[in-house]
C-alpha positions in Angstrom: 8.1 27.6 7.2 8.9 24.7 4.7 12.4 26.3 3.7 13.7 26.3 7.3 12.1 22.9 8.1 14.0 21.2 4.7 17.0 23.1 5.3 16.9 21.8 9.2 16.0 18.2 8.0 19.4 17.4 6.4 20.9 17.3 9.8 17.7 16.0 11.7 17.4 12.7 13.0 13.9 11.5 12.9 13.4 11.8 16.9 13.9 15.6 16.2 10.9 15.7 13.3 8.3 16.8 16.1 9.7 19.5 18.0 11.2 21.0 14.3 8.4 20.7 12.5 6.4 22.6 15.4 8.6 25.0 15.3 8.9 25.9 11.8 5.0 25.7 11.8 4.5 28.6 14.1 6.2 30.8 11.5 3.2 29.8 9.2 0.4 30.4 11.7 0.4 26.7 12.8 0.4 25.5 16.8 0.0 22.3 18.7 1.8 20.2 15.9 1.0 16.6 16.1 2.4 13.6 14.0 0.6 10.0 13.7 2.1 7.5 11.5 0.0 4.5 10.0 0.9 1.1 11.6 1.7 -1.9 9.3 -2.1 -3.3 9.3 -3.5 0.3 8.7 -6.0 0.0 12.1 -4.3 2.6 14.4 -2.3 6.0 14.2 0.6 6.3 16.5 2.1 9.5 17.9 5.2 10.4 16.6 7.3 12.5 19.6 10.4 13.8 20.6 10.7 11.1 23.7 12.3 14.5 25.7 9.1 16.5 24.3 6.2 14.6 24.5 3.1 16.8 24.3 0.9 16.9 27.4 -2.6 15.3 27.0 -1.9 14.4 23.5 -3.6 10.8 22.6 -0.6 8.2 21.8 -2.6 5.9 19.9 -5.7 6.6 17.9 -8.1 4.1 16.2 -8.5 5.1 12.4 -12.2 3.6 12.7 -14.5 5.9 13.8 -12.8 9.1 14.2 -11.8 12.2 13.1 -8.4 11.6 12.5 -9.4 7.7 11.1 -11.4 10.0 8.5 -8.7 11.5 7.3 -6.1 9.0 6.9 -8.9 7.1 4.7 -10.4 9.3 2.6 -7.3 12.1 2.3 -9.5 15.0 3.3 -8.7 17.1 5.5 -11.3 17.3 8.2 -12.1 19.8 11.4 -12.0 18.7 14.8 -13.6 21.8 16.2 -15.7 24.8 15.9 -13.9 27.7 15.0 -12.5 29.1 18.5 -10.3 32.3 19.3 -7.4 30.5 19.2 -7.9 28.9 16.0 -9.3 25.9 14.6 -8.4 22.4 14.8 -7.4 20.1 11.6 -6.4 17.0 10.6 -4.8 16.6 7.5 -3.6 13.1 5.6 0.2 12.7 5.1 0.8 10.8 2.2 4.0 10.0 0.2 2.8 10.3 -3.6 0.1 7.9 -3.1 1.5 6.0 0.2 -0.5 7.0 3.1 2.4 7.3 6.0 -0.3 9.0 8.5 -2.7 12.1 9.8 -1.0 15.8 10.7 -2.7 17.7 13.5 -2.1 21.2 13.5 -4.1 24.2 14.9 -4.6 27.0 12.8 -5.1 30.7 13.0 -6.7 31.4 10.2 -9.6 29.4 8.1 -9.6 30.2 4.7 -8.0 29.0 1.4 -4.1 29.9 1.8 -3.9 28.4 5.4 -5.2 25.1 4.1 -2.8 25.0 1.2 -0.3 25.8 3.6 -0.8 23.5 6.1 -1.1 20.5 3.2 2.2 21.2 1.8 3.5 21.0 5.7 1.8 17.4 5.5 3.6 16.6 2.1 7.1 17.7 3.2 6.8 16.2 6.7 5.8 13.0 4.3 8.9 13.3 2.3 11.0 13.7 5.5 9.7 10.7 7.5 10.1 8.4 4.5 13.3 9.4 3.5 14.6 8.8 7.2 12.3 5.5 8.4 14.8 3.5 6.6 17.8 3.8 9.5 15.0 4.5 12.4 14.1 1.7 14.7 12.3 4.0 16.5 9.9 4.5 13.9 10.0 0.4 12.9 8.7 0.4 16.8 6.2 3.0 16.6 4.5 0.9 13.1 4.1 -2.2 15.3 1.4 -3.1 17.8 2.8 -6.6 18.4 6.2 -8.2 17.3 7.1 -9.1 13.9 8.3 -12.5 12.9 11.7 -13.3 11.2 9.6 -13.5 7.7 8.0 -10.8 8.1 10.9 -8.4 9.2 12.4 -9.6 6.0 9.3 -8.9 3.4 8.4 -5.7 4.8 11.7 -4.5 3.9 12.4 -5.8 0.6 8.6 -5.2 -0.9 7.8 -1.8 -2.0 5.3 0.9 -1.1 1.6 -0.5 -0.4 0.4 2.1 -3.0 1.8 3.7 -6.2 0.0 6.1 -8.6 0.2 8.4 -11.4 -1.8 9.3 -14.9 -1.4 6.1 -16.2 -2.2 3.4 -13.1 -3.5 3.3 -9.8 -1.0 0.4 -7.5 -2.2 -0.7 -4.3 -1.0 -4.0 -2.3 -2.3 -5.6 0.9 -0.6 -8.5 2.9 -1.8 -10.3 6.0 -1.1 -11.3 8.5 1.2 -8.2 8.7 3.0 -9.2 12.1 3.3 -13.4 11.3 4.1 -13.1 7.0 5.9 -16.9 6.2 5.8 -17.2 2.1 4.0 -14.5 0.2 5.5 -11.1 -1.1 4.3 -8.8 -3.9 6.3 -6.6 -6.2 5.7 -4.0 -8.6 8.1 -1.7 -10.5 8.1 1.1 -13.6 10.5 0.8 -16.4 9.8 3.3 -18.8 5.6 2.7 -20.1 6.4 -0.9 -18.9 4.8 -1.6 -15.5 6.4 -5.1 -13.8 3.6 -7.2 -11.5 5.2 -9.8 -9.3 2.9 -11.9 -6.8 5.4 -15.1 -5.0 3.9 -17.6 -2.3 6.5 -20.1 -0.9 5.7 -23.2 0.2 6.1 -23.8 3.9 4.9 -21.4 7.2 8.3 -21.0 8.7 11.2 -19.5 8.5 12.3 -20.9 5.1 9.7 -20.6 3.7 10.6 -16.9 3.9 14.2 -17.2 3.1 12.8 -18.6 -0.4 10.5 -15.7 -0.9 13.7 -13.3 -0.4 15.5 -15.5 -3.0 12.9 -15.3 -5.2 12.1 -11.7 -5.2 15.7 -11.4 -5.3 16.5 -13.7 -8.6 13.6 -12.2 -10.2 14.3 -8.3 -9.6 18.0 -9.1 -10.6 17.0 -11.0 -13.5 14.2 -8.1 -14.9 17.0 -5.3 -14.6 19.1 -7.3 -16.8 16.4 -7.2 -19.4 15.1 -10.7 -18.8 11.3 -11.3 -20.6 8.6 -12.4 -18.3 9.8 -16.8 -19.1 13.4 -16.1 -18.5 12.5 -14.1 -15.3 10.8 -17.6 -14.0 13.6 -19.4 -14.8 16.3 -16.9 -13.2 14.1 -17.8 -9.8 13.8 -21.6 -10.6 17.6 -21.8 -10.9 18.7 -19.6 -8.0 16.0 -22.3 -6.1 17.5 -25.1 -7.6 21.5 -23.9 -6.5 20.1 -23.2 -3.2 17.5 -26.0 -2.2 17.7 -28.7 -4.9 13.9 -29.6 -5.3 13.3 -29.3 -2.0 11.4 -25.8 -1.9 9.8 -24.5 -4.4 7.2 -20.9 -5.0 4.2 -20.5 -7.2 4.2 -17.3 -8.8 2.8 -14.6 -11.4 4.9 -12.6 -13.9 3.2 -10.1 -15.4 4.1 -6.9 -17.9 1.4 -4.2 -18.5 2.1 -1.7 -21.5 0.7 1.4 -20.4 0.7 2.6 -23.9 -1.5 -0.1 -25.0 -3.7 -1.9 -22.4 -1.7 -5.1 -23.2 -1.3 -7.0 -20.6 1.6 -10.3 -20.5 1.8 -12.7 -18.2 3.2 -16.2 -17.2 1.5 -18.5 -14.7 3.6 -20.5 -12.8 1.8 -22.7 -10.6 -0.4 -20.2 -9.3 -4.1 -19.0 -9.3 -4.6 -17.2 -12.4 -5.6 -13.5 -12.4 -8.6 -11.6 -11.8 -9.9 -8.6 -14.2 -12.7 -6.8 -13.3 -14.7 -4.5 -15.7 -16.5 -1.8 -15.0 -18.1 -3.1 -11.9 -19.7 -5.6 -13.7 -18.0 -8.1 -15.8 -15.2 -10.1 -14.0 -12.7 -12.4 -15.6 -10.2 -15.0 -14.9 -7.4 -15.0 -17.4 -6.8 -18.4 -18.4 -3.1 -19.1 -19.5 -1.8 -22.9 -19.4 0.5 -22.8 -16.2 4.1 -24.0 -15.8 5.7 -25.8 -12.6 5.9 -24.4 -9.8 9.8 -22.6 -9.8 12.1 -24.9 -7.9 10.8 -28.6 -8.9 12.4 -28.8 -12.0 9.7 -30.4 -14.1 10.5 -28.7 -17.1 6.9 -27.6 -18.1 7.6 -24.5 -21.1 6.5 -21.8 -19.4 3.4 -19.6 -22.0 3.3 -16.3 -22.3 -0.4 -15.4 -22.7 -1.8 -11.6 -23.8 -5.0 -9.9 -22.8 -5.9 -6.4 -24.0 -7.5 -4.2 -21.0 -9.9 -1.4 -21.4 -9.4 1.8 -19.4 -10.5 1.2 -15.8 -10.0 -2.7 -15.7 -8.5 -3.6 -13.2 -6.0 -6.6 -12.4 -6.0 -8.8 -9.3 -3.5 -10.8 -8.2 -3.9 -13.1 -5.1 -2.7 -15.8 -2.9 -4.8 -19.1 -1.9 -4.6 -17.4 1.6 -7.8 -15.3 0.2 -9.8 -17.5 -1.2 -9.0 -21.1 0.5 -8.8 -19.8 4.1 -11.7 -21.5 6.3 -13.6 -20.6 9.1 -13.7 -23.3 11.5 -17.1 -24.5 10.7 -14.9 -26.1 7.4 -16.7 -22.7 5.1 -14.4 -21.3 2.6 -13.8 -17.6 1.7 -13.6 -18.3 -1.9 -13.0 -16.3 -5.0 -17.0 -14.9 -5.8 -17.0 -13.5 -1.9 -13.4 -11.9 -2.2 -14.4 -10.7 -5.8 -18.0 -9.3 -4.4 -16.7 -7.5 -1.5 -14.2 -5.9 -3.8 -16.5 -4.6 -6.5 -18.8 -3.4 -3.4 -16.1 -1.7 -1.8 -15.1 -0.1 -4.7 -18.4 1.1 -5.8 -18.6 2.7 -2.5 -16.5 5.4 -4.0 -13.6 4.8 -2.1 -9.6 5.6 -2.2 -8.2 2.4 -4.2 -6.1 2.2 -0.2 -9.2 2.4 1.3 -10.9 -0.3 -0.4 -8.2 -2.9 -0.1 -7.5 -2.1 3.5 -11.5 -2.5 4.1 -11.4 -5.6 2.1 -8.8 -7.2 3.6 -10.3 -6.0 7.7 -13.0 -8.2 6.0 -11.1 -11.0 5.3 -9.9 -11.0 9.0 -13.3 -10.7 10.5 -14.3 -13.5 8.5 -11.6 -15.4 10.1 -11.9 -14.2 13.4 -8.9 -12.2 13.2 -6.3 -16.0 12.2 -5.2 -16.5 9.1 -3.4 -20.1 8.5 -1.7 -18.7 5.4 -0.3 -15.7 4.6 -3.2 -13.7 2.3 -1.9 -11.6 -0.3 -3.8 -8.7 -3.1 -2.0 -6.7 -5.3 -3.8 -4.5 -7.2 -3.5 -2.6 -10.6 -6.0 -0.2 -12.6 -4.9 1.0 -16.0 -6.4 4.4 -16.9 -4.5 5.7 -19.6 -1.5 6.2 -22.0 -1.0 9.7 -20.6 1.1 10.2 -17.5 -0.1 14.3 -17.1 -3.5 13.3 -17.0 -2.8 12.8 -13.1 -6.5 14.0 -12.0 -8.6 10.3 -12.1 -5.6 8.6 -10.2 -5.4 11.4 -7.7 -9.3 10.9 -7.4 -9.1 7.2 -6.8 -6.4 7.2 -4.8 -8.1 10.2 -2.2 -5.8 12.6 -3.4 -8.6 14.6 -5.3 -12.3 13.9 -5.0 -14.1 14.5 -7.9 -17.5 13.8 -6.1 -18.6 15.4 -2.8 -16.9 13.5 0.1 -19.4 10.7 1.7 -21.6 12.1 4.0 -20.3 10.4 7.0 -17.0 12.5 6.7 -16.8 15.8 8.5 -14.7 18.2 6.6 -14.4 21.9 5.9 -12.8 22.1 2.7 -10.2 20.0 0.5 -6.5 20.2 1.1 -5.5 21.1 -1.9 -2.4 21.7 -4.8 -1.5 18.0 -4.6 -2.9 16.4 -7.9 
């Protein structure tokens, strides 16, 4: 089953992932294949078909609240839709790429017991690997993701910011923007180097279109600037300059750099111009990190940029964020603020959620709170530090729903864990 679907994958466009995928199932005891991918604000699965193949009766569009497949996608368990029957049983199963959740996998099964489970969830992490690999040159796919059209800005951020979720023994990455479909200034980075993990938060001045031209440059200047070897101060002056060449003073982006050595807990970071960081500890304790702040990069003030230390324990956790969180109001002039974005966090968290889960619920709460409008573009990027050790891959897979290490909550209706992917 899995050799034939990656050998027929090399010569596959992504249209043909359904009708392949079904058939290569079959050999493994699998029928009625069905493939939902994620769309960009995480609040509806969309079915992935062969548009000369579409399955009869099969639901197009599913909400992820509330149902069977929703279960899945959030909590990465693979969960029954139906009593065991003659003809098999009925399962969704989570497709995630490492720790990216691209979508659900519907397949019916002939058996119940251990092995078909294992099989069917490596099916889910290869068809994972395949849609990824291939949703770079598919604007069929870039459709499919979309419930509404995407603005110029954010048609340029979505495609130059990484994965919404990165894990492995030593952190736990997860990274939220809104509004998905209308994104003007904001974009997030993170990247690996070795133990060295890169955090990157940028918010442009302006809500149009340059406002997100200067966000590219900026993400641009910096990333080019870091792979050179540039410290966390000369990264913020690589972006100030490629600003300054480009707009004079005219725009300018509040940032922060920061460096987290996985080997240590020591965290580095830069402020410039930008709300300081959030750590929280343990549930309980929670922290800004105060650092003296720089200019803003672009406006040339020529304020010395500080490089300021903190040393995490394992499980803190480090939030960056954009004033779109905290300053947005609802129209009766009430402000989100930091101590109700920071209290719905911990809550969520406690809940025992996937890190994904949490933010995604988080930020749904944000909208709500607005009535579904932002005015500015409201940005989280998350990190947890766990450990030095990189093998020790089972608390990340926990928190990122790749592994429970508690009973599933109650409301979820499963039969048994997917498993072999911690």
């Amino acid at each position: 089953m899995l050799a034939g679907l990656l050998d027929a994958s090399h010569l596959m466009p992504l249209d043909a992932l359904p009708r392949k995928a079904d058939e290569f199932a079959r050999l493994g005891g699998f029928t009625d294949l069905l493939i939902y991918v994620a769309d960009i604000q995480r609040r509806e699965l969309h079915l992935l078909a062969d548009p000369h193949a579409t399955p009869p009766g099969a639901e197009k569009d599913i909400r992820i609240e509330g149902t069977t497949a929703g279960r899945a996608y959030q909590y990465g368990w693979l969960t029954s839709s139906s009593l065991r029957e003659a003809a098999g049983i009925d399962w969704w199963l989570p497709i995630v790429d490492g720790a990216e959740r691209v979508g659900v996998l519907r397949v019916r099964s002939v058996y119940d017991d251990d092995r078909a489970r294992e099989d069917a969830d490596r099916l889910a992490a290869l068809l994972a690997l395949l849609i990824v690999a291939k949703r770079t040159s598919s604007d069929a796919l870039a459709r499919l993701m979309r419930t509404e059209p995407l603005n110029i800005g954010a048609e340029m951020a979505w495609n130059l910011m990484p994965p919404s979720t990165y894990a492995d023994g030593r952190v736990v990455i997860s990274a939220s923007l809104e509004p998905a479909y209308r994104i003007s200034g904001d974009v997030y980075e993170y990247a690996l180097d070795g133990p060295l993990v890169h955090l990157t938060i940028f918010d442009a001045m302006g809500h149009d279109n340059g406002a997100g031209l200067c966000a590219a440059l900026a993400l641009g200047a910096c990333r080019n600037a870091r792979r050179q070897g540039a410290g966390l101060a000369a990264k913020g002056e690589a972006v100030e300059a490629s600003l300054l060449e480009q707009y004079g003073d005219r725009r300018y982006v509040t940032g922060i750099l920061a460096t987290l050595d996985t080997r240590t807990g020591e965290l580095s970071w830069v402020n410039l111009g930008h709300h300081p960081p959030v750590i929280i500890r343990g549930n309980r304790w929670i922290s800004h990190l105060e650092c003296p702040p720089a200019h803003p990069m672009g406006t040339d003030l020529e304020m010395p940029s500080t490089v300021c230390r903190e040393q995490l324990q394992p499980g803190d956790r480090i939030v960056l964020y954009t004033d779109g969180i905290t300053e947005a109001r609802t129209p009766d002039d009430t402000e989100f603020g930091l101590k109700r974005f920071t209290d719905l966090l911990i809550r969520h968290h406690a809940d025992g959620l996937p890190v994904p889960e949490t933010l995604r619920r988080l930020i749904k709460a944000v909208l709500d709170y607005h009535d579904g409008h932002l005015q500015d573009d409201a940005t989280v990027l998350i990190c947890e530090w766990l450990s030095p050790n990189v093998d020790d891959t089972e608390p990340a897979a926990a928190l990122t729903g790749l592994l429970f290490s508690d009973p599933p909550p109650a409301s979820v209706s499963t039969t048994s864990p997917a498993t072999g992917r911690a």
